[in-house]
C-alpha positions, 0 to 999 in steps of 0.5 A, a space after each residue: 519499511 517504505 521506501 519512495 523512489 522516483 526512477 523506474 523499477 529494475 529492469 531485473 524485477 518480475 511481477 508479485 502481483 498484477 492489478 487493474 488500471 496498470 498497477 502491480 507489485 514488482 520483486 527484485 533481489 537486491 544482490 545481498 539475498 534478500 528481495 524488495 517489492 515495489 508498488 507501481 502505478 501511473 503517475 505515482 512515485 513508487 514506492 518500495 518494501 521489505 515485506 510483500 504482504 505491506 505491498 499488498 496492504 499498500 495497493 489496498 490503501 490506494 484502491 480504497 481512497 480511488 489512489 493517492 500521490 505522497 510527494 509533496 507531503 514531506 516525510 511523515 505527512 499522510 495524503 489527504 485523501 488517506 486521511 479523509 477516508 476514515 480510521 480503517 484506511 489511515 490505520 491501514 496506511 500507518 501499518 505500511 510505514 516504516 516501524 508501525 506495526 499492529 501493537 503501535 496502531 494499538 497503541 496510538 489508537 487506544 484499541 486492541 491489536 484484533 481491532 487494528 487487524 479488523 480494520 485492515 480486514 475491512 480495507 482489504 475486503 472493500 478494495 477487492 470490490 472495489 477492484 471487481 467492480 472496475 473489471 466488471 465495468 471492463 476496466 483492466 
């Protein structure tokens, strides 16, 4: 479950995953055992997760819209750009919300769970293009 927070990652957090262009997924215990992953970007919010693999997503969704900004869209609003990228992406960003999962986009979709998960497949595949086209352009 996403959790936006506005302050500056723990001091105590480590690198999941690095990206290019300054973003990268940080973990962080929590001091109860468990840890949480936190998206982070220029001149966005951050935002934080339970589930690595939801980071991850998360990081794909905003690669596939060339970034998106969620304040100022209140607590259930979905940015713009999301929603005008097509129904893979705005499935891919609903699965990172807290208590959406497969079965629920399937639902609300009227679709099989396999075709939610081709859908994330897709988001998936066109941001590590999209990814490997900026490195190529010496972006990093």
């Amino acid at each position: 479950m996403p959790q936006s927070d506005t302050t500056v990652a723990p001091m105590d957090s480590s690198t999941y995953r690095e990206y290019i262009l300054g973003i990268r997924i940080a973990e962080r215990p929590t001091g109860e055992g468990d840890t949480r992953y936190r998206f982070e970007a220029p001149d966005h919010e951050g935002v934080e997760f339970d589930d690595p693999e939801m980071a991850t997503l998360y990081a794909d969704v905003y690669f596939d819209v060339n970034g998106f900004q969620e304040a100022g869209t209140g607590e259930r609003g979905v940015p713009p750009t999301v929603i005008q990228a097509g129904r893979d992406t705005l499935v891919a960003y609903f699965l990172t919300q807290a208590g959406v999962d497969v079965h629920w986009a399937a639902s609300f979709y009227g679709e099989k769970p396999e075709k939610i998960e081709r859908y994330v497949s897709r988001v998936r595949k066109r941001s590590k293009k999209i990814r490997e086209g900026a490195k190529e352009q010496g972006h990093v």
